[in-house]
C-alpha positions as CSV (number, residue, x, y, z in Angstrom):
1,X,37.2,21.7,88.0
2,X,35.4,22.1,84.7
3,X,32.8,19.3,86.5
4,X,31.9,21.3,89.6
5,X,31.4,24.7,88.1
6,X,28.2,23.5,85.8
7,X,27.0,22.9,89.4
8,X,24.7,25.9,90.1
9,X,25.5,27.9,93.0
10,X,22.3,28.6,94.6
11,X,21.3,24.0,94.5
12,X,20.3,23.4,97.6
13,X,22.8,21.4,100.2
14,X,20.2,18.1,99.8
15,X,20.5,18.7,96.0
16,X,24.7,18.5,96.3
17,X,24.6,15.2,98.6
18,X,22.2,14.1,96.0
19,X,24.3,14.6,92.8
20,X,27.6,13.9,94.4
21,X,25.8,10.2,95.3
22,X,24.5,10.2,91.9
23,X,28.4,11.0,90.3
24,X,30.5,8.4,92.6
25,X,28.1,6.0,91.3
26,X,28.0,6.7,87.7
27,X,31.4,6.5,87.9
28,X,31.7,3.6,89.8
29,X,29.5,1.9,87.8
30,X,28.0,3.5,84.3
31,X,30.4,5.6,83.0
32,X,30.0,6.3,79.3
33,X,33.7,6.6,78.8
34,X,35.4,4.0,77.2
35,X,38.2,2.3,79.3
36,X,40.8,-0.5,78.2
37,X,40.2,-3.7,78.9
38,X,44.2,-3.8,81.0
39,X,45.6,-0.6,82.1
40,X,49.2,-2.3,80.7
41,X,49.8,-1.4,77.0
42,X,50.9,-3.5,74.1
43,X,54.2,-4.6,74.2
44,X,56.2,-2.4,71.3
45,X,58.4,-5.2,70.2
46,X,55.6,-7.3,68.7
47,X,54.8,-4.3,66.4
48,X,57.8,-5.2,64.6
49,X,57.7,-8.3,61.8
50,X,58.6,-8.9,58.4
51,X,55.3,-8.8,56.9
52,X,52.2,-6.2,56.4
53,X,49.8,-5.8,59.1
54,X,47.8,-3.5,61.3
55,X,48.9,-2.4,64.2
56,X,47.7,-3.8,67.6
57,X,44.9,-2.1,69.6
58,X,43.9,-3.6,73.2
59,X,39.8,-3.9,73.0
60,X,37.9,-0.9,74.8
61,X,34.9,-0.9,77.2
62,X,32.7,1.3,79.1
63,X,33.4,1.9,82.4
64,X,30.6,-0.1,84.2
65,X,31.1,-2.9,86.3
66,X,28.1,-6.0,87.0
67,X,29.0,-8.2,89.9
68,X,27.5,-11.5,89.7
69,X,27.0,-12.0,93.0
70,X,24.8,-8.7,92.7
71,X,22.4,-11.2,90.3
72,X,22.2,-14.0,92.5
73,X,25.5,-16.1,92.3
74,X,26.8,-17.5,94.9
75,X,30.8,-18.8,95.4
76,X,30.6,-22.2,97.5
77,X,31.0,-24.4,94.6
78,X,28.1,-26.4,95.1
79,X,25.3,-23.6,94.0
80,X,25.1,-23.7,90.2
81,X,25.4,-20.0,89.0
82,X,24.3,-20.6,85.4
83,X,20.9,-18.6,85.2
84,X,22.7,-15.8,87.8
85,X,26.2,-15.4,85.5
86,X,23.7,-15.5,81.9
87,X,21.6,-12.3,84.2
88,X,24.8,-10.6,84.7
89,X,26.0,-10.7,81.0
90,X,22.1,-9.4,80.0
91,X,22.0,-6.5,82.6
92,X,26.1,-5.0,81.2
93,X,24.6,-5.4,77.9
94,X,20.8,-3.8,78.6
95,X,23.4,-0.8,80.0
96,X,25.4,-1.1,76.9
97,X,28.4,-3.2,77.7
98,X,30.8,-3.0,80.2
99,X,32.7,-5.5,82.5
100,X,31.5,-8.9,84.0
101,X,33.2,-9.5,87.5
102,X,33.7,-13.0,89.4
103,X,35.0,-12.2,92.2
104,X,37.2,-14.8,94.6
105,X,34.9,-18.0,95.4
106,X,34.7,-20.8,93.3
107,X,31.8,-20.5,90.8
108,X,30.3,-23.5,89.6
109,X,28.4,-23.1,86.6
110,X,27.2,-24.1,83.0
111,X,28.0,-22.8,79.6
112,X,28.5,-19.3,79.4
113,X,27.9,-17.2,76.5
114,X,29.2,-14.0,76.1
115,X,28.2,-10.7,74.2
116,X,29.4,-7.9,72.3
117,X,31.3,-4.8,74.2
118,X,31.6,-7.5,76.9
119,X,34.7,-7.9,79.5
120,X,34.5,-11.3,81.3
121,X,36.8,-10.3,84.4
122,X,38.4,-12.7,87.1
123,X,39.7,-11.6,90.1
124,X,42.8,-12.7,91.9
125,X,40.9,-16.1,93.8
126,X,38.2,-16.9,91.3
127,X,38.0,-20.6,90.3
128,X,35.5,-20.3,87.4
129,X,34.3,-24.4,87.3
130,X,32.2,-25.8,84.7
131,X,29.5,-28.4,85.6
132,X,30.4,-32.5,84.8
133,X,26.6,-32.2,84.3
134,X,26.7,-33.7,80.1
135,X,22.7,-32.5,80.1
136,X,24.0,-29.1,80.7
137,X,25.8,-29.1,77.4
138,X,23.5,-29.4,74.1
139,X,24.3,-30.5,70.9
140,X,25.3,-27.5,68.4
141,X,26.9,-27.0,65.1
142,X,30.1,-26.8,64.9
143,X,33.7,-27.5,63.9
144,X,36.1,-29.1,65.1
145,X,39.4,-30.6,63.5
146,X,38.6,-28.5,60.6
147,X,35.7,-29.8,59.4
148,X,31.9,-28.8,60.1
149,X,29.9,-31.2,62.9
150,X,28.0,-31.6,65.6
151,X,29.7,-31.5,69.1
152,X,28.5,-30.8,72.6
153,X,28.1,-26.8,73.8
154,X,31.2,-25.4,74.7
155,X,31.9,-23.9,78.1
156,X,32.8,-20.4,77.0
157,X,30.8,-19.4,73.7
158,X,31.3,-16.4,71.7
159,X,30.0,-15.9,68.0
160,X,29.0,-13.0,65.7
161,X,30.7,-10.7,68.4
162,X,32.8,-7.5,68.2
163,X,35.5,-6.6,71.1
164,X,35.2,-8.9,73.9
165,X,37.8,-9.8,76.4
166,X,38.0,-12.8,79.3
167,X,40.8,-11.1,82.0
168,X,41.9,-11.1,85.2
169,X,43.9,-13.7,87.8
170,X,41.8,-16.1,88.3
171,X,41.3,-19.7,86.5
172,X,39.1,-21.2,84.3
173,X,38.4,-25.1,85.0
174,X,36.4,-26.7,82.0
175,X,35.8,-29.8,84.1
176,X,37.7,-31.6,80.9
177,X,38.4,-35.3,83.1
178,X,35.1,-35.7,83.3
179,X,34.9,-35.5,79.1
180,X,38.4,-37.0,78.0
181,X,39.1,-40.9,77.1
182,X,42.5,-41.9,79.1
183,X,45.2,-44.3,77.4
184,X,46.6,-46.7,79.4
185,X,50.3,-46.3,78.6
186,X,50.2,-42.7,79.3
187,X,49.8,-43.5,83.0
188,X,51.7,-45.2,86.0
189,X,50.0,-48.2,87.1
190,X,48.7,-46.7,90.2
191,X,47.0,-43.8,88.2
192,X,45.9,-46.1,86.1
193,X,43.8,-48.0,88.8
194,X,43.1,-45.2,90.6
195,X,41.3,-44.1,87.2
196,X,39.3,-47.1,87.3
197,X,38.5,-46.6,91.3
198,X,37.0,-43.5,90.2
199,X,34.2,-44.8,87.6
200,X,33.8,-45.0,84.1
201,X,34.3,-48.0,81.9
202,X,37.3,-49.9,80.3
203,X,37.4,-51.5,76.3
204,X,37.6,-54.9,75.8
205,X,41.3,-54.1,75.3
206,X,42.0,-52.6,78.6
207,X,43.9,-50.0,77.0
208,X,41.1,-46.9,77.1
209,X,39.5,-45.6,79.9
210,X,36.3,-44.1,79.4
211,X,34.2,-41.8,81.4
212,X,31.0,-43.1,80.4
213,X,29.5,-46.8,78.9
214,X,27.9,-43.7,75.9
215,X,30.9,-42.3,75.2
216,X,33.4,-45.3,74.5
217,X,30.2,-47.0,72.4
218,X,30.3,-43.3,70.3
219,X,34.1,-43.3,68.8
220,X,32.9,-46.8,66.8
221,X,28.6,-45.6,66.2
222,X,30.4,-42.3,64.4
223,X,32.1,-44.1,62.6
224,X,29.5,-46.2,61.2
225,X,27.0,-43.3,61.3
226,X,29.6,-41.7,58.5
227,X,29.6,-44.3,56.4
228,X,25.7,-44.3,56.4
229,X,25.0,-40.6,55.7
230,X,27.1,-37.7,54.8
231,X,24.6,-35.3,56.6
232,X,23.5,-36.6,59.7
233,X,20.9,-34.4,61.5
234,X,21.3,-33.6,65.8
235,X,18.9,-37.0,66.3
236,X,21.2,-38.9,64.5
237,X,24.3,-38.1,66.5
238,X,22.4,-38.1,69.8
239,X,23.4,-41.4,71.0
240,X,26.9,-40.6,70.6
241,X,26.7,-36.8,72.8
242,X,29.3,-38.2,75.3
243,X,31.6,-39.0,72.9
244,X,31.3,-35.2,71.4
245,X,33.5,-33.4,73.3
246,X,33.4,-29.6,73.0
247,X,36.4,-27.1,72.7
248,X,36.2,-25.1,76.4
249,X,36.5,-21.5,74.9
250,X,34.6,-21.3,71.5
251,X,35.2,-18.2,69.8
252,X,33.7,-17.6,66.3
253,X,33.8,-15.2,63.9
254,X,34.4,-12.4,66.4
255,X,36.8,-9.4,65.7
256,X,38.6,-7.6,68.3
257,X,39.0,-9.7,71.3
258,X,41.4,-9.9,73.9
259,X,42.6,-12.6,76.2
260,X,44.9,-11.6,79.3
261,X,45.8,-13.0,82.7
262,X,43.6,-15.6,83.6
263,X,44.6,-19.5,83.9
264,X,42.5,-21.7,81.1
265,X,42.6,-25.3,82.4
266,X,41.2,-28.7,82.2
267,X,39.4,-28.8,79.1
268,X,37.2,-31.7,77.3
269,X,39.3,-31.1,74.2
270,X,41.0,-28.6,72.4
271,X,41.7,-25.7,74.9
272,X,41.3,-22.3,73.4
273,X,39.3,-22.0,69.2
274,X,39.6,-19.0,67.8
275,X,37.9,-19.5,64.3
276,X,37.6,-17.1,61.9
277,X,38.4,-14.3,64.0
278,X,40.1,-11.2,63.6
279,X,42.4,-8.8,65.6
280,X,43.0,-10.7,68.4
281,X,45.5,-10.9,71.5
282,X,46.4,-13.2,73.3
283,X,49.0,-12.4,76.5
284,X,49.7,-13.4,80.0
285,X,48.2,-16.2,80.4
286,X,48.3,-19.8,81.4
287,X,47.0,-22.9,79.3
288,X,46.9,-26.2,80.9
289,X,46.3,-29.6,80.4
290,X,47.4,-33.0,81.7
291,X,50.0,-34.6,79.4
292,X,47.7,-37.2,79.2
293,X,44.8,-35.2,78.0
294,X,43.6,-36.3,74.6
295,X,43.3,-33.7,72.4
296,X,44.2,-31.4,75.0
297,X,45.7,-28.7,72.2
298,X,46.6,-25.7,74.1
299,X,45.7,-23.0,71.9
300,X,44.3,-23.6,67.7
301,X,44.0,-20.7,65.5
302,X,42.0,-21.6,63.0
303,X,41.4,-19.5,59.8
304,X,41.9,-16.0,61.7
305,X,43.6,-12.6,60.7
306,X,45.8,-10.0,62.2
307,X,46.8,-12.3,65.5
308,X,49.5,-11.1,68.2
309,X,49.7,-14.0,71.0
310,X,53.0,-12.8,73.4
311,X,53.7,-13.8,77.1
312,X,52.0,-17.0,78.0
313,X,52.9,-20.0,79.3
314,X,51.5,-23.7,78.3
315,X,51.7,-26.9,79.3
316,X,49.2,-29.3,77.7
317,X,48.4,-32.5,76.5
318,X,48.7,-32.5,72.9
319,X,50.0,-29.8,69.9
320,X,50.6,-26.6,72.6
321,X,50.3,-23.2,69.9
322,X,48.9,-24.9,66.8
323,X,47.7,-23.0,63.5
324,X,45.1,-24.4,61.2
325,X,43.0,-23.5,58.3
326,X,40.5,-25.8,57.6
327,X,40.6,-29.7,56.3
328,X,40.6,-31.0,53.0
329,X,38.1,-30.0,50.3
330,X,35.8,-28.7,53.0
331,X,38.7,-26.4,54.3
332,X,39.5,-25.5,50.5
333,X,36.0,-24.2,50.0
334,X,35.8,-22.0,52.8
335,X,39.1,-20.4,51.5
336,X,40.3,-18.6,54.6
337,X,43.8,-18.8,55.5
338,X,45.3,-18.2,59.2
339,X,47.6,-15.2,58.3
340,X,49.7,-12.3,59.5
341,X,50.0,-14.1,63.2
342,X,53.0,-12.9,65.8
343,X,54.2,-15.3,68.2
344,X,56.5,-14.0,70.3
345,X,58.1,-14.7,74.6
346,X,55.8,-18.0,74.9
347,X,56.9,-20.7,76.9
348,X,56.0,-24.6,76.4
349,X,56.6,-27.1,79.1
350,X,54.7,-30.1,77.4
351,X,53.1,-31.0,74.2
352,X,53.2,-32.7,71.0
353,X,54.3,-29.4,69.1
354,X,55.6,-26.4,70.7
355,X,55.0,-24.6,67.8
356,X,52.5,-25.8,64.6
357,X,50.8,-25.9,61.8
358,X,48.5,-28.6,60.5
359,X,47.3,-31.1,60.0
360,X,44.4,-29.0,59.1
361,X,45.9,-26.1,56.8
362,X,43.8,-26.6,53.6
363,X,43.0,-22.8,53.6
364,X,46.3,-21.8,53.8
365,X,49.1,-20.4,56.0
366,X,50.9,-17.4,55.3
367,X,52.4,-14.1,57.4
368,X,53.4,-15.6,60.5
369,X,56.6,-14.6,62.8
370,X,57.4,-17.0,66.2
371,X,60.1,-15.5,67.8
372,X,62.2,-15.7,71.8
373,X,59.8,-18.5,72.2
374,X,61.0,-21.3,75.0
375,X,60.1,-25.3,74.2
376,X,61.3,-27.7,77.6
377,X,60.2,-31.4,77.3
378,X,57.8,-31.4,73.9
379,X,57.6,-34.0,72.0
380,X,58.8,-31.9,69.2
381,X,59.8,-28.3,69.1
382,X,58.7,-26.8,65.8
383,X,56.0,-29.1,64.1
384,X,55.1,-28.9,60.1
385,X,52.7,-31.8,59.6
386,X,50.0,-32.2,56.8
387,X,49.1,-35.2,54.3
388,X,47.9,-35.7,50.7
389,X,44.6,-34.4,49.9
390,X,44.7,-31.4,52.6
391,X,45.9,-29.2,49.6
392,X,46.4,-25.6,51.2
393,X,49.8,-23.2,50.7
394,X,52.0,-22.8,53.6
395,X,54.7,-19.7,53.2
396,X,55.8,-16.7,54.7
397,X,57.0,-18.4,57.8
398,X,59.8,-16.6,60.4
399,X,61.0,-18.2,62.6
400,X,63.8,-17.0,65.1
401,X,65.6,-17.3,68.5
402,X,64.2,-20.6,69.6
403,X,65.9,-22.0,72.8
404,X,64.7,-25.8,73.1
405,X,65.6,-28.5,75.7
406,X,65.2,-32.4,75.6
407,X,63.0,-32.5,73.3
408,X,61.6,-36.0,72.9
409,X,61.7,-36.7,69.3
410,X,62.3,-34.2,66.4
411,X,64.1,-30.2,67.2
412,X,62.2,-29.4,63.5
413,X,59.8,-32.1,61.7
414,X,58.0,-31.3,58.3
415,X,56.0,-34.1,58.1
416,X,53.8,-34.8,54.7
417,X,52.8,-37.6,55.4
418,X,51.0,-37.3,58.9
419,X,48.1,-39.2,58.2
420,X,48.7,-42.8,58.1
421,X,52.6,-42.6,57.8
422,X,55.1,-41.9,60.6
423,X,57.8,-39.8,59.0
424,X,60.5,-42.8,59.0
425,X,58.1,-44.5,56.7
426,X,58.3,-42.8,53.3
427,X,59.4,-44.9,50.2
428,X,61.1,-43.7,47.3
429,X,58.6,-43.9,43.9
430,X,55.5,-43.4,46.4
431,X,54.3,-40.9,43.7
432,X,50.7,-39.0,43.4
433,X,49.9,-36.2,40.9
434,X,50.2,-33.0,42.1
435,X,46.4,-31.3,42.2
436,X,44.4,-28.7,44.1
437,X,44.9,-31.4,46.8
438,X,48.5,-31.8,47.3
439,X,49.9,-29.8,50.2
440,X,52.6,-27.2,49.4
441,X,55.2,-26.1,52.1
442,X,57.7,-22.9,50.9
443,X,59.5,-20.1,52.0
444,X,60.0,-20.6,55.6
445,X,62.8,-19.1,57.4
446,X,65.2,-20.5,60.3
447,X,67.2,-18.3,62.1
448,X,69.0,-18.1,65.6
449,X,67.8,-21.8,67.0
450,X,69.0,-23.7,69.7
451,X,68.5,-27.6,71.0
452,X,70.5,-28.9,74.0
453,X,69.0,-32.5,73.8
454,X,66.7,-34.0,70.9
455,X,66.8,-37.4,69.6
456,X,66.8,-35.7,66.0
457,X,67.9,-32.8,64.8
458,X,65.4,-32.0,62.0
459,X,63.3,-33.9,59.4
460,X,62.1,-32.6,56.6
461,X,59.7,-35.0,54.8
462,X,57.9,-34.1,51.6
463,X,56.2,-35.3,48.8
464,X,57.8,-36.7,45.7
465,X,55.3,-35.1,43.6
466,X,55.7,-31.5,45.2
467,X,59.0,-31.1,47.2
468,X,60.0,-29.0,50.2
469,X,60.8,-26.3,48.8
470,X,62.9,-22.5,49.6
471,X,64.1,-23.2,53.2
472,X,66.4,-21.6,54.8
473,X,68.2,-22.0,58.1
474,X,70.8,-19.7,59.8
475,X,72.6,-20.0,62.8
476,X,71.6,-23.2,64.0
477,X,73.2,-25.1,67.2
478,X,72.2,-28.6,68.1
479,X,72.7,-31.0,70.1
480,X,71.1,-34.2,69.4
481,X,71.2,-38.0,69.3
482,X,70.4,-38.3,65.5
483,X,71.4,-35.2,62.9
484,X,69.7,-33.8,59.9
485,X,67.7,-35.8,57.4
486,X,66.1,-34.3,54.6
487,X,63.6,-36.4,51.8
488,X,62.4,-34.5,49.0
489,X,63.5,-31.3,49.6
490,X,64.8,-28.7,47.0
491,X,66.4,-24.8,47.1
492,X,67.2,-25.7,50.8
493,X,70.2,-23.6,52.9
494,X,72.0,-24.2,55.8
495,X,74.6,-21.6,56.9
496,X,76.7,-20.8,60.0
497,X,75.3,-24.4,61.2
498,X,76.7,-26.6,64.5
499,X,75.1,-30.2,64.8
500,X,76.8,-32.6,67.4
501,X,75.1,-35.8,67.3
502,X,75.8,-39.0,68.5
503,X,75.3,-40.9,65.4
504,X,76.4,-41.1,61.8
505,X,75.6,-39.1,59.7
506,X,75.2,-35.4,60.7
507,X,73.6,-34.6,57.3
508,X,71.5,-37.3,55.2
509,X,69.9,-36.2,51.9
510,X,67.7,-38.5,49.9
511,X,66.0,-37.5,46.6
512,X,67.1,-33.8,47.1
513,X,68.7,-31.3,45.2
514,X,69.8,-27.6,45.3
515,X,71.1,-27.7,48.3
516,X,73.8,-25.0,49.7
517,X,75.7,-26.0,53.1
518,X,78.2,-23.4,54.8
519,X,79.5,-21.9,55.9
520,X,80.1,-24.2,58.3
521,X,82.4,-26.2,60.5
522,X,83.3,-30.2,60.0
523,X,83.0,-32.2,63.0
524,X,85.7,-34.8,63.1
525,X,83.4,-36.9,65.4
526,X,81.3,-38.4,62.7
527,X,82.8,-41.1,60.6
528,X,80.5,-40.3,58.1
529,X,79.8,-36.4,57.5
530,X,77.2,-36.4,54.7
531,X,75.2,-39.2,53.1
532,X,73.6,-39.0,49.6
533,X,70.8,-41.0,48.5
534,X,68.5,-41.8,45.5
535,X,68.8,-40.5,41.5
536,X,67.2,-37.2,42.3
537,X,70.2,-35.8,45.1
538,X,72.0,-33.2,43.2
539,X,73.4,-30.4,43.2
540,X,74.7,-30.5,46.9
541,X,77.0,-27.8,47.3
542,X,79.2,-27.7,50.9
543,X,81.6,-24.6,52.0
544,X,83.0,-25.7,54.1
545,X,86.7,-25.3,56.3
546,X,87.6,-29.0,55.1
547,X,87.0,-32.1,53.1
548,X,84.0,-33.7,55.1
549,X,83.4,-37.8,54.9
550,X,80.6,-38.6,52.5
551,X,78.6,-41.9,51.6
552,X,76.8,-42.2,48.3
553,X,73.8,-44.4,49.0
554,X,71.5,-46.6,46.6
555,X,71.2,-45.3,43.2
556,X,73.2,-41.7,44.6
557,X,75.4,-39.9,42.0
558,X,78.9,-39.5,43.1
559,X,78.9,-36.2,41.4
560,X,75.8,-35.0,43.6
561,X,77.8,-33.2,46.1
562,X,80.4,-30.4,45.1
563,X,83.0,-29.1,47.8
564,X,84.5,-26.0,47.9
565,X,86.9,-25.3,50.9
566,X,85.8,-22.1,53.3
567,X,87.6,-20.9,56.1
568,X,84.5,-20.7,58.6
569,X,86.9,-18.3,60.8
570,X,86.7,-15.7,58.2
């Protein structure tokens, strides 16, 4: 009502039609009110965690709306809608911001960069496809694995930006097979020569698939090109741009952004990169990649703050929600932990990790809470992996009311010694100094997990120099091939705890001491119950309902372990 009466009542009838024209289309299309970027609200319950941080806020934008098909694209997918999408994004910021729509058609395009106070929408039946076109793609500065680089132009590019959001139901296709190497034993025979049919070339080998005769010659002229100069300049990596693959959604240094709805596929490596950014969500959507895809991370958050990433699916090709700081001394001098991160109702269908952090964590990790999170058919479930001379502090870490199902390999794996040793490899007196350099892993929290089917139960594999240290995990149910093996760990807790494994024995400690089992239950199963191993294992203290079998390995102390009945019905 208020609108109307500043209308004067003697306009004229040509002057209403006029203005009332004028109105449904400022409305419709330049409103200066701001709107939210979904009409759906944060969730409450990822509010809640047991560290400090800000509360949530879903990015705001003004009510304007820029069709790209109004700037010349056009949905076939043969037309290539570069220019027409980048006139789209320059017109909704020439107005002031506002929302980018694609509506249903498949758009085939090149990189997209967006702006500040920028919504990149997707309707229900847009196919957003990115050109196999490598021209289309220069070579930038960037990072990647944590360390500064060239690499090709990323599909989706954001940097310098303040609240931006990508939304909607439609999909995002990076066009990632025509990027990725393919190994051989990840694929049936007849996908295998089917690959071949298709193009590309094969190594001498026959093991690697490659989609181009540059790209396969660039893993080995990187390699020598680093051994050459430890600053190569864009001419100097040129020859090897096929072999650069780029992230598909680059996001740098932005705060406030949202992700929600839309399906991110197919990409030439690493999926979704925030880096450095701040106050971002990530919710609703889908992240996909074949299992095969190398490097086909799902989503890496790399050195950013104040993170809430709830409701998505993923089902990828390598580590699926991965957390990383940085690598080595170069990671170390940017100094920018990933902290104060909530993880909470994701699902994982495939990928090396369901869940985590490294190898790249030299900045730190701190302030993180995964919670009702679902892992089906990982390799691993929860992944803890870094290596001598990442250095970096990883702590604060909460993890509860993980429901995981045949997972390949390891339920939980720490894993110290990721680069160059498997975690079955590690040999006692393999001793470094502790420096600025040697990785430390403390004060992370288990509570409430499930496995029905792992071929381990957990490893925990750290450093002779600077242990495992202050873990603790509560309520624990498991049901695994192998138990619990733990190497260098100390201050480490098990309570309420239920391992059924197939083989001998459920618990195996080797150079570990101040360690608190119970209460607990015996399983009569095992022939062996607990195993003790190596001068260090002390201080092994087991409530327990009964006397449990133990073995005293090499150099063990048979006073290492000290058993004091508990009733666990109590």
């Amino acid at each position: 009502m208020t609108l109307f009466r500043k209308i004067p009542l003697r306009m004229k009838w040509t002057s209403i039609v006029f203005s009332l024209i004028w109105l449904s289309f400022t409305f419709h299309h330049c409103a200066t009110a701001d709107i939210r970027a979904s009409e759906s609200g944060i969730d409450s319950s990822v509010s809640y965690q047991p560290f400090a941080m800000p509360e949530p806020d879903i990015p705001r934008f003004p009510a304007r709306s820029f069709d790209i098909r109004d700037f010349g694209a056009v949905g076939d997918g043969k037309t290539l809608n570069t220019d027409a999408i980048a006139r789209t994004i320059e017109a909704c910021v020439q107005a002031g911001g506002g929302r980018v729509v694609a509506p249903a058609g498949t758009w085939l395009t090149g990189p997209i960069y967006l702006h500040s106070n920028i919504e990149l929408h997707l309707r229900k039946g847009a196919l957003l496809v990115f050109s196999r076109d490598f021209d289309d793609y220069p070579l930038i500065e960037s990072i990647f694995e944590g360390t500064a680089q060239y690499r090709c132009t990323s599909p989706i590019n954001g940097v310098d930006l303040q609240n931006i959001a990508i939304t909607g139901d439609g999909v995002i296709d990076g066009s990632g097979d025509a990027w990725r190497p393919v190994k051989r034993f990840k694929m049936t025979g007849q996908q295998w020569q089917d690959l071949i049919r298709s193009g590309g070339v094969v190594n001498q080998t026959g093991t690697i698939w490659w989609p181009t005769e540059a790209a396969m010659r660039g893993e080995d002229y990187m390699a020598d090109l680093k051994k050459r100069t430890v600053h190569p300049t864009r001419e100097d990596v040129m020859p090897a741009r096929d072999y650069l693959r780029p992230v598909m959604i680059r996001l740098a240094n932005c705060k406030n952004v949202l992700l929600d709805g839309p399906t991110f596929q197919n990409s030439p490596a690493w999926n979704i990169h925030p880096l450095l950014c701040e106050k971002v969500i990530i919710r609703n959507i889908t992240v996909r990649n074949p299992w095969y895809a190398q490097n086909g991370d799902g989503l890496d958050l790399e050195s950013c703050k104040n993170v809430w990433v709830y409701n998505n699916v993923f089902d990828v090709g390598d580590d699926a929600i991965c957390l990383k700081s940085g690598k080595d001394e170069e990671g170390r001098r940017r100094g920018r932990p990933t902290e104060n991160v909530v993880i909470k109702d994701c699902t994982v269908y495939h990928g090396h990790g369901g869940f985590t952090i490294g190898s790249e964590m030299s900045g730190g990790i701190r302030n993180v809470l995964v919670s009702h999170c679902t892992f089906i058919g990982t390799d691993v479930g929860l992944r803890f992996k870094s290596a001598r001379g990442r250095g970096g502090v990883v702590e604060e870490i909460y993890l509860h009311d993980i429901r995981m199902l045949d997972i390949e390999n390891e339920a939980i794996l720490f894993d110290l010694f990721y680069a160059g040793n498997p975690s079955s490899s590690h040999k006692s007196g393999d001793f470094s100094l502790v420096s600025e350099a040697t990785p430390q892993f403390r004060r992370i929290y288990f509570e409430n997990i499930f496995c029905r089917h792992a071929s381990s139960a957990i490893v925990l594999n750290g450093l002779p120099e600077l242990p495992l240290k202050e873990i603790k995990i509560d309520s624990l149910v498991m049901a695994c091939t192998s138990g619990i093996r733990c190497n260098e760990v100390e201050n480490l807790s098990f309570s309420r705890v239920n391992v059924r494994c197939e083989q001998s024995p459920v618990f195996y400690f080797i150079q570990s001491r101040n360690i608190r089992i119970g209460p607990a239950r015996v399983s009569m199963d095992n022939d062996i119950w607990l195993k003790v191993e190596g001068e260090k294992s002390k201080n092994i203290r087991l409530f327990v309902d009964e006397q449990p079998s133990i073995s005293y390995g090499k150099n063990a102390d048979h006073g290492a372990v000290i058993f004091e009945r508990h009733d666990a019905k109590k």
